[in-house]
N, C-alpha and C positions, 0 to 999 in steps of 0.2 A: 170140630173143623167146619167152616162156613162153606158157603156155596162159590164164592171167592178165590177160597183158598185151594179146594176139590179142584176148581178149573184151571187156576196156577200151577197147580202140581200137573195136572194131565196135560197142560200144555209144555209144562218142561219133559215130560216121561216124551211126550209126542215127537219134539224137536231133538232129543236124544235120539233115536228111533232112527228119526230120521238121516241124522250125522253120522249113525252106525251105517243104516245099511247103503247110507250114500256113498262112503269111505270104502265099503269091502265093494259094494260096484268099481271104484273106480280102481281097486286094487285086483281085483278079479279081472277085467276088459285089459289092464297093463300086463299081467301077468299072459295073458290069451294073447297079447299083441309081442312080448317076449318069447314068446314059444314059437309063434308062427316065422319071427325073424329068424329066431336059433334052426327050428327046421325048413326052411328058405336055403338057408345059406348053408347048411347043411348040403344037399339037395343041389346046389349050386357046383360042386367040386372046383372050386379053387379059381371061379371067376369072376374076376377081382372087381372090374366094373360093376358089375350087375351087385356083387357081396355091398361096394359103397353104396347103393342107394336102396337097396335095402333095410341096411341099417340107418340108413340116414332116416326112410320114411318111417321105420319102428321108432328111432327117437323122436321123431316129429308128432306123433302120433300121442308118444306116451307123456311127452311134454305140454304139447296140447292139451289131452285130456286133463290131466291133474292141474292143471294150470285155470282150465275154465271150473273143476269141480271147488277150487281155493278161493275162486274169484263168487263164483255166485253163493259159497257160504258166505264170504264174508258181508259181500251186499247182505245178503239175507238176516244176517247177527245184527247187522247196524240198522237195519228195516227196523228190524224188530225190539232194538232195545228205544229208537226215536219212539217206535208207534206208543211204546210202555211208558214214555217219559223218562225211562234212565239214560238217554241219549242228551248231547248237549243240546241247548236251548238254541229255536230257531229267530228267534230275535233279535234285532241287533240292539245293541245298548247304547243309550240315549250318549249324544255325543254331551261333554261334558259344556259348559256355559265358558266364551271366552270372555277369558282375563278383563275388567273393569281399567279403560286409560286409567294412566295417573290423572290426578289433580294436576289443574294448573297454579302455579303460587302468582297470586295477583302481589306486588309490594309496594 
């Protein structure tokens, strides 16, 4: 195995790694933000206003999070598969030559 190859593997072990423990962050801080609503509102006894926004801020929170942890993978996948060259080319392609008039028929 090349020295090429050694660093391609370490950089795929590296970016796994990262998508792992990016994922149990964002599943760990959801699950901490579900427990704090559940015991809120718990805690709350049966007041109804205060229980809606509650839960409103929990979902806004937990939507939030996973929504930016989705977004900046994917920038990041796409970053990185342009910078490798498996990303589609940034070039635009030559426009094609127009059409040649007809001839004119002299008679």
């Amino acid at each position: 195995m090349g020295r090429d190859e050694a660093g391609a593997i370490r950089d795929t072990e590296l970016e796994k790694d990262r998508a792992r423990y990016g994922l149990l962050a964002v599943v760990v801080s959801n699950l901490a933000i579900a427990a704090v609503a559940v015991v809120g509102v718990w805690r709350l006894d049966g007041d109804k206003a205060v229980i809606v926004g509650v839960l409103t801020a929990a979902f806004t929170a937990v939507s939030s999070l996973t929504t930016a942890y989705l977004g900046i993978k994917a920038v990041s996948n796409t970053a990185r598969s342009i910078a490798l060259g498996d990303g589609p080319s940034r070039r635009h392609p030559e426009p094609a030559a127009p059409p040649a008039p007809p001839a004119q028929r002299t008679s």
